[in-house]
C-alpha positions as CSV (number, residue, x, y, z in Angstrom):
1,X,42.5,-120.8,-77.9
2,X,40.4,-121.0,-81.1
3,X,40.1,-118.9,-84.0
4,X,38.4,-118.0,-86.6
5,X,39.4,-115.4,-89.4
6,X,37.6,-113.1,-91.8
7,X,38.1,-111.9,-95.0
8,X,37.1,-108.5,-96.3
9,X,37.7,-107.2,-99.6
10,X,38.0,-103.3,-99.0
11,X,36.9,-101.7,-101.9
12,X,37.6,-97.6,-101.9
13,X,40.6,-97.4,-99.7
14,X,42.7,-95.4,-101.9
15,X,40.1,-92.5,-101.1
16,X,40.6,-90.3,-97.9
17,X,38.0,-91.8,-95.3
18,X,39.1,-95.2,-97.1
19,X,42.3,-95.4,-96.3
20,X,42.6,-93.3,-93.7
21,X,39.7,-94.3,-91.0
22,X,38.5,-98.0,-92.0
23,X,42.2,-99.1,-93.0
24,X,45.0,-97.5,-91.1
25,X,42.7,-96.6,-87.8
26,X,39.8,-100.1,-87.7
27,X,41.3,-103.0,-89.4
28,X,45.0,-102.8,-89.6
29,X,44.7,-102.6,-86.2
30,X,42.6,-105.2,-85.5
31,X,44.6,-107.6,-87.3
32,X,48.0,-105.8,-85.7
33,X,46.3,-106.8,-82.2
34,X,45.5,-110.3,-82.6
35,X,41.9,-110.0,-83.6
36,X,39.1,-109.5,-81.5
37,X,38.5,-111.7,-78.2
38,X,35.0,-112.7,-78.3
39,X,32.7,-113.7,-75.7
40,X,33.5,-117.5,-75.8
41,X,37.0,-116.7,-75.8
42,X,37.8,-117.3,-79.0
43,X,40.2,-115.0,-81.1
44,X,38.6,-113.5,-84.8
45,X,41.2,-112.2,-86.8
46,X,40.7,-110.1,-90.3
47,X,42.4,-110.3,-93.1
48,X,41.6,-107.5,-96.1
49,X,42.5,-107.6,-99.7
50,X,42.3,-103.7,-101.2
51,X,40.3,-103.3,-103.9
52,X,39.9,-100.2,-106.7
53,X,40.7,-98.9,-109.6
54,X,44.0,-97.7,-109.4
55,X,47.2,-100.7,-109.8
56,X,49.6,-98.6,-108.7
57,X,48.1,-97.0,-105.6
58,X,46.7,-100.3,-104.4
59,X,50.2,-102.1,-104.8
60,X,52.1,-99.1,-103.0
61,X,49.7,-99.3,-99.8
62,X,49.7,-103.4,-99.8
63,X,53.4,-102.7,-99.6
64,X,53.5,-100.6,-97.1
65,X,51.2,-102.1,-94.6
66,X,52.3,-105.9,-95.1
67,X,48.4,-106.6,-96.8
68,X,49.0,-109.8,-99.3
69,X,46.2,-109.2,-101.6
70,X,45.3,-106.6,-103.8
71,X,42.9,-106.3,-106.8
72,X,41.4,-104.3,-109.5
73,X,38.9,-106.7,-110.1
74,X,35.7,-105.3,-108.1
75,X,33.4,-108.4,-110.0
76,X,35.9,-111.2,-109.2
77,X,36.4,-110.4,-105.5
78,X,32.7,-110.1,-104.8
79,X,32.3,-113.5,-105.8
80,X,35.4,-114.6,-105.0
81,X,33.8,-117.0,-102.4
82,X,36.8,-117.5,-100.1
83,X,35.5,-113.2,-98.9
84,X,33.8,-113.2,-95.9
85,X,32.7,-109.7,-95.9
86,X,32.3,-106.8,-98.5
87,X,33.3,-103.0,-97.6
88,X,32.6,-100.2,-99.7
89,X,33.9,-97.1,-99.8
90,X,33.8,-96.1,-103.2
91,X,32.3,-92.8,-104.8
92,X,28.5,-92.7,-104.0
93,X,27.8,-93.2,-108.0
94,X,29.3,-96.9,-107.9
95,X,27.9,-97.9,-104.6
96,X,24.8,-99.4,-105.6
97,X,25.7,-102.0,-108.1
98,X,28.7,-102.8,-105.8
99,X,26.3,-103.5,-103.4
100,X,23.5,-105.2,-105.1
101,X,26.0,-107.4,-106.7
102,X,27.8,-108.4,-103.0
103,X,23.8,-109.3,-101.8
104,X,23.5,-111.7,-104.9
105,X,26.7,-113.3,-103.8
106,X,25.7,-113.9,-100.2
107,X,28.2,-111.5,-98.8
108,X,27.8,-109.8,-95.7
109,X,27.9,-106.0,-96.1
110,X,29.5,-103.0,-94.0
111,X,29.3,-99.8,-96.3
112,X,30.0,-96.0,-96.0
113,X,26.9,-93.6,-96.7
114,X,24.9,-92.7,-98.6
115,X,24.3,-96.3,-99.7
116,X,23.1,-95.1,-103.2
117,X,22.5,-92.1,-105.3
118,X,19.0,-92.1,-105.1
119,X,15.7,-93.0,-102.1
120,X,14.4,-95.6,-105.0
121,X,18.0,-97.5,-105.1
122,X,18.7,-97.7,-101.4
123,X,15.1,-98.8,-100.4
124,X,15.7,-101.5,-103.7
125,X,19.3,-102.3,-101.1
126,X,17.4,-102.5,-97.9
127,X,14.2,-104.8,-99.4
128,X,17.2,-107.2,-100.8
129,X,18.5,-107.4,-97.7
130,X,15.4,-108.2,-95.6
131,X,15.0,-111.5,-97.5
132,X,18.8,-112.5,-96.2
133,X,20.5,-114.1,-93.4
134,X,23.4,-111.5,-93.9
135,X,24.5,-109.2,-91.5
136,X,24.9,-105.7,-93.2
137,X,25.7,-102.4,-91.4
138,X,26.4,-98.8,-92.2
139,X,28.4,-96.8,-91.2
140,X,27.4,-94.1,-88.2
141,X,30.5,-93.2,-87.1
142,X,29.8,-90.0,-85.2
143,X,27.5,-92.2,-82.7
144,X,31.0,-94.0,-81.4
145,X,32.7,-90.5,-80.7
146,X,33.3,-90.2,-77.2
147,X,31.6,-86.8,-77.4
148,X,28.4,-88.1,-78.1
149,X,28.9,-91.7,-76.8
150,X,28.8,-89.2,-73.4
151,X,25.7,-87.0,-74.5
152,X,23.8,-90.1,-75.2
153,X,24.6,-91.1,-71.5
154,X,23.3,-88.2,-70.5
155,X,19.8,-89.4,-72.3
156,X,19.7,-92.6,-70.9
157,X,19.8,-91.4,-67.5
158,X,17.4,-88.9,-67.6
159,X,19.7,-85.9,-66.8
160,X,18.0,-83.4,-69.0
161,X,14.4,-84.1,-68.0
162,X,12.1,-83.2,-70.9
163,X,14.0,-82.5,-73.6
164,X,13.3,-79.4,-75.5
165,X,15.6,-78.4,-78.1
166,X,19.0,-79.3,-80.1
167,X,21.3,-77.3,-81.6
168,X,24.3,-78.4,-84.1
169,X,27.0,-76.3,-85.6
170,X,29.3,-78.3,-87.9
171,X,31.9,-77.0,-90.4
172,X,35.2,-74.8,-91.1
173,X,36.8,-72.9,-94.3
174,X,37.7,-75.1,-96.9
175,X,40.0,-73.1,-99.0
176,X,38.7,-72.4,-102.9
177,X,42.3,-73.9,-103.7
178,X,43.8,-71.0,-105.4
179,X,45.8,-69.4,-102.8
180,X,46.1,-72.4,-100.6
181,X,45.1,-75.6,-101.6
182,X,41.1,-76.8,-100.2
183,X,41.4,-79.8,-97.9
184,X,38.7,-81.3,-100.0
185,X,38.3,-82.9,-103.3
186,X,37.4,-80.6,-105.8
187,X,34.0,-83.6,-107.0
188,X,32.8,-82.5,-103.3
189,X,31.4,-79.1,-105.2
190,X,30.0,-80.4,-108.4
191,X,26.6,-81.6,-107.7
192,X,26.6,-83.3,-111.2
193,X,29.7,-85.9,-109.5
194,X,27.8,-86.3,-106.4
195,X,29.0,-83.5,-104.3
196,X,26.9,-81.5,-101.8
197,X,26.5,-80.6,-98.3
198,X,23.1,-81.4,-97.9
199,X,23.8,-85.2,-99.6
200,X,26.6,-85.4,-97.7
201,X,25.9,-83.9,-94.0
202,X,22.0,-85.0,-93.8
203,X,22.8,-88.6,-94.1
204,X,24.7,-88.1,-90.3
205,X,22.4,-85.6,-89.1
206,X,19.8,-88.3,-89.7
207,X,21.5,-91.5,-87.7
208,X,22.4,-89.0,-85.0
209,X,19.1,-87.4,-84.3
210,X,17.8,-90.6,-84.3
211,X,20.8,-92.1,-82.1
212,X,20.4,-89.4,-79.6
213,X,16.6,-88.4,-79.8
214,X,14.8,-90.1,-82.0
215,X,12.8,-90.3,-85.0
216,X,13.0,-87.3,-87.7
217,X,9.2,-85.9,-88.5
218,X,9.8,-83.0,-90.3
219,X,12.5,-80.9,-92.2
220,X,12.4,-77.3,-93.0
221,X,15.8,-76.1,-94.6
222,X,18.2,-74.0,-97.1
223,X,20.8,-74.9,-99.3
224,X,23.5,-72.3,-100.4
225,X,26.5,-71.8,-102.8
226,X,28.4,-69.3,-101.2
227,X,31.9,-69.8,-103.2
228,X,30.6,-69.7,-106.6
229,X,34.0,-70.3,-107.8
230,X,36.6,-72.8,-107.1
231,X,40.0,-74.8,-108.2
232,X,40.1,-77.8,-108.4
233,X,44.0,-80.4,-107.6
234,X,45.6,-79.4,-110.8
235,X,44.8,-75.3,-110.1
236,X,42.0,-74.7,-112.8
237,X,39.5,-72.2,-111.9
238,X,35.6,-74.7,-111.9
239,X,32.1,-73.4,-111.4
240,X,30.4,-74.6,-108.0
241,X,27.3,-76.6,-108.8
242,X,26.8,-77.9,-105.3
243,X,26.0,-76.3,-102.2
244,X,28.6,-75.3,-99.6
245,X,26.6,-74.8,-96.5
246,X,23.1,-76.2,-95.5
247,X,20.9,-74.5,-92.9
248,X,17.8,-77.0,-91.0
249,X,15.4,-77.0,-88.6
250,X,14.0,-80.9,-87.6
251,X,11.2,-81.6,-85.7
252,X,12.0,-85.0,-83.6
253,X,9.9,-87.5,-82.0
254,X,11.1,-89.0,-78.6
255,X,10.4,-92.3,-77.6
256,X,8.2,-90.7,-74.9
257,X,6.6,-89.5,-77.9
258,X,7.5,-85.4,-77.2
259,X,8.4,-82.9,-79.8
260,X,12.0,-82.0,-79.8
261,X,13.4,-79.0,-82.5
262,X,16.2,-79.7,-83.6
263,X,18.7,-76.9,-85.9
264,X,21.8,-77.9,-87.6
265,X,23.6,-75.4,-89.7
266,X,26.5,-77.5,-91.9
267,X,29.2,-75.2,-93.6
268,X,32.2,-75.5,-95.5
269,X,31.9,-71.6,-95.8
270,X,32.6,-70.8,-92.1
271,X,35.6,-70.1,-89.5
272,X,35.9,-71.8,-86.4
273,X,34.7,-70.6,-83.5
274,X,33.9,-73.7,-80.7
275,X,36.3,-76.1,-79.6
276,X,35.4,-78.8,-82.0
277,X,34.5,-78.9,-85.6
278,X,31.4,-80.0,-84.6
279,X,29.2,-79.3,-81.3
280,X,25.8,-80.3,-80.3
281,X,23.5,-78.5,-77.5
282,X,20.8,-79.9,-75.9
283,X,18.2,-78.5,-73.9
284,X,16.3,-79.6,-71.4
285,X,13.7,-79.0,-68.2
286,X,16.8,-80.3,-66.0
287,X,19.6,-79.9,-67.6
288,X,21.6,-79.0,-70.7
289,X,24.7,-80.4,-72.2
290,X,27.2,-79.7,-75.0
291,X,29.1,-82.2,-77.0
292,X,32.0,-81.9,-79.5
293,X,33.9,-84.9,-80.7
294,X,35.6,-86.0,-77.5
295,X,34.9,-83.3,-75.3
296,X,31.0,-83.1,-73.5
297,X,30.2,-80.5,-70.7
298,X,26.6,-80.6,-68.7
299,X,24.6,-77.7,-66.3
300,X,22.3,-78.7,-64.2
301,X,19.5,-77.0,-63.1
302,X,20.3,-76.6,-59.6
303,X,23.8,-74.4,-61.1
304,X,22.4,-72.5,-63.5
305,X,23.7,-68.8,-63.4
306,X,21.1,-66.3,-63.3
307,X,21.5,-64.5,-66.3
308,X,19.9,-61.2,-67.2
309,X,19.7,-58.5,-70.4
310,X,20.9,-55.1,-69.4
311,X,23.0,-53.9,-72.9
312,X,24.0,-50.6,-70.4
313,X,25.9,-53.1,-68.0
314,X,29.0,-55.7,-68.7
315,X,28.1,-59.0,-67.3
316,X,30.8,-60.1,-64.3
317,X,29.4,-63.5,-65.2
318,X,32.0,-66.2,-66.4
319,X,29.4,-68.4,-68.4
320,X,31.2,-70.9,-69.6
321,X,33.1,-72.2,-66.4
322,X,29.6,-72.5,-64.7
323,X,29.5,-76.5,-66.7
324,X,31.1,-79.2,-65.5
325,X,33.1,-81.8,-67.5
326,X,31.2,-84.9,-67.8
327,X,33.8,-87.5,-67.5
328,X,34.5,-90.6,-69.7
329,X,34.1,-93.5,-67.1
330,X,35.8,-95.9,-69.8
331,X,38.0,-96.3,-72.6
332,X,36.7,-95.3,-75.8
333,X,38.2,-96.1,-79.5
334,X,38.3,-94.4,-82.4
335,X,34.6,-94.4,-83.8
336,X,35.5,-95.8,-86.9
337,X,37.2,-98.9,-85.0
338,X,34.8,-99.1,-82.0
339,X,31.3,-100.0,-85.1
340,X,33.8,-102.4,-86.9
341,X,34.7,-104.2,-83.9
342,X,30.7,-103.8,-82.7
343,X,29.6,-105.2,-86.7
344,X,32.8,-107.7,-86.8
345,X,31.0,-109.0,-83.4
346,X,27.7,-109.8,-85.2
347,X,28.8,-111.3,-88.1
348,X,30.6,-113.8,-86.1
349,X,27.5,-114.4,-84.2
350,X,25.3,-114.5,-87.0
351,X,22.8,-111.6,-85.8
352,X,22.1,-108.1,-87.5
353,X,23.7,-105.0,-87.3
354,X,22.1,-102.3,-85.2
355,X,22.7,-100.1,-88.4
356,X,21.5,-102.0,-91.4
357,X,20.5,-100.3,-94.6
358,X,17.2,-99.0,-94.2
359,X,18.8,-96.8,-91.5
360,X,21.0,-95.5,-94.7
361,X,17.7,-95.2,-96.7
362,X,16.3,-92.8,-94.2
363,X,19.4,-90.7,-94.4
364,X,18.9,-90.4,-98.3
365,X,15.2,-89.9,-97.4
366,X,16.2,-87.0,-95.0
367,X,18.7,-85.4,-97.9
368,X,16.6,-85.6,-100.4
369,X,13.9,-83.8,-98.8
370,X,15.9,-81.6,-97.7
371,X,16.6,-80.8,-101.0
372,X,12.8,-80.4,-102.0
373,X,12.5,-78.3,-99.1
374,X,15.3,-75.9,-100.1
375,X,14.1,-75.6,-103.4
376,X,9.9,-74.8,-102.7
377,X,10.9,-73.1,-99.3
378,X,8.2,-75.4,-97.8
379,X,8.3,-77.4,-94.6
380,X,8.1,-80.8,-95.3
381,X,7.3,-84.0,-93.6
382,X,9.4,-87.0,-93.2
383,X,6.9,-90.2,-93.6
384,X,8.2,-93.8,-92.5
385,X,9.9,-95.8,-95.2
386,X,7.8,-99.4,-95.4
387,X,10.0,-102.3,-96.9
């Protein structure tokens, strides 16, 4: 059987969502498995050299997953041209001239979001891009969770009828690190080092709205600090720059070309109360349906409980067994894995990635007006980004 193997220089995987999801869960994996079997029946394997700024770290983890190649050297791999394929996963602040550079040297691209610190830089990525045969994707992880991957089956097949609303809760407590240490890096709360919820959060809430609905119109929302203070991995005391917790409403356009509102509260401020860290509701004439990471339960119209307000009077009714489970009729991967092997796929057959970079520029479109928003407490609509 033929094959055919990649090379990817991994830039960022000494970082958390590096290492952790697009390393040790998507390509170790892949390369542990044989490679993918394509459609011709050929075999593509991977093969990644780790790249960043720290000798030491990169050495250990090379070690201890059997990777060859290592380097320091972010200019040399990128034009290194014996790499296939460039992945970045760096701080936001280094992303764009990581990935202007890998453009110039004809490599094709899969990147972690936001593709650049500002709307100016990632449209500057995206027009680059259009003039290329590369295939470039980024990364919408939350689409490939079996949760939603089930809730966007649900669209598909009409279940819901007209669609009316959506609602998202996303978030838990992420300690202020003096007591107990936070489970996040302490940069995540400086605005001035890229932190944010709002830069962070609306990037998804962008791709998945549009993954599930469609296209974002308008935004209408409110940032908040609500720790002011916080300590930071060697237990000093830092100011909070950034927002902790982000509050939205977005109007959506269907393909069918209804309204659909959407709300989305993001929190690092909040204690858990669902089943997931994240859930999604949706609304509709037919039906609803709720969606966590891996779990999604739907009601029909036909079984939905008459419910009514008497305050005087316990209700006897058990709301939430009324839904039903709404099973997963396949196997599903981890989300990180499943758009690797879906981008992997398209690079070995020379076509574009579903999720390309001017999908990342309207998530930096959607965060940065939802930043304007916030700060003139005006509504605010969303136009289309022309290349």
């Amino acid at each position: 059987m033929a094959s055919r193997t990649l090379t990817i220089a991994m830039n960022g995987i000494t970082g958390r969502m590096g290492y952790r999801q697009h390393l040790v869960r998507s390509i170790l994996p892949i390369r542990d498995d044989g490679g993918l079997l394509l459609d011709d029946g050929s075999r593509l394997q991977v093969e990644p050299i780790l790249v960043g700024r720290n000798a030491d770290k990169l050495k250990e983890i090379a070690a201890r997953h059997s990777v060859e190649r290592w380097t320091t050297d972010q200019d040399a791999i990128i034009a290194d041209p014996d790499v296939d394929i460039y992945f970045d996963a760096q701080t936001t602040a280094r992303r764009y001239a990581a990935l202007s550079a890998a453009i110039d040297a004809g490599k094709h691209i899969y990147t972690e979001k936001p593709t650049a610190e500002t709307l100016d830089q990632a449209v500057d990525l995206a027009r680059r891009a259009a003039n290329t045969n590369l295939t470039i994707g980024v990364v919408h992880d939350k689409l490939y969770l079996p949760g939603l991957v089930k809730l966007r089956r649900l669209v598909d097949e009409s279940f819901f009828g007209r669609i009316l609303s959506l609602r998202g809760e996303f978030g838990y407590w992420v300690f202020e690190g003096d007591v107990q240490p936070a489970q996040r890096p302490s940069w995540n709360y400086r605005k001035q080092d890229g932190g944010g919820m709002m830069v962070d959060m609306f990037c998804h809430w962008n791709y998945v709205l549009e993954g599930i609905l469609g296209r974002v119109k308008s935004v209408y929302s409110q940032a908040v600090t609500h720790i002011p203070v916080r300590w930071d991995e060697q237990g000093r005391s830092y100011p909070a720059t950034a927002d902790d917790a982000a509050y939205a409403i977005f109007e959506v356009e269907t393909p069918d070309g209804d309204r659909v509102i959407a709300q989305l509260n993001s929190s690092w401020a909040v204690r858990v109360h669902r089943r997931e860290l994240v859930e999604f509701q949706v609304d509709g004439t037919h039906g609803s349906a709720v969606a966590g990471l891996f779990h999604c339960e739907s009601q029909q119209r036909a079984n939905t409980p008459r419910a009514t307000w008497d305050p005087d009077i316990p209700t006897n009714l058990d709301f939430m067994s009324q839904w039903s489970a709404v099973p997963d009729n396949a196997e599903l991967a981890n989300g990180f894995r499943a758009q690797w092997e879906e981008f992997l796929r398209d690079v070995a057959a020379e076509r574009s990635h579903r999720y390309d970079l001017l999908s990342g520029a309207r998530g930096i479109q959607l965060a940065a007006l939802g930043e304007q928003s916030s700060n003139t407490g005006r509504k605010l609509t969303v136009p289309q980004i022309v290349l």
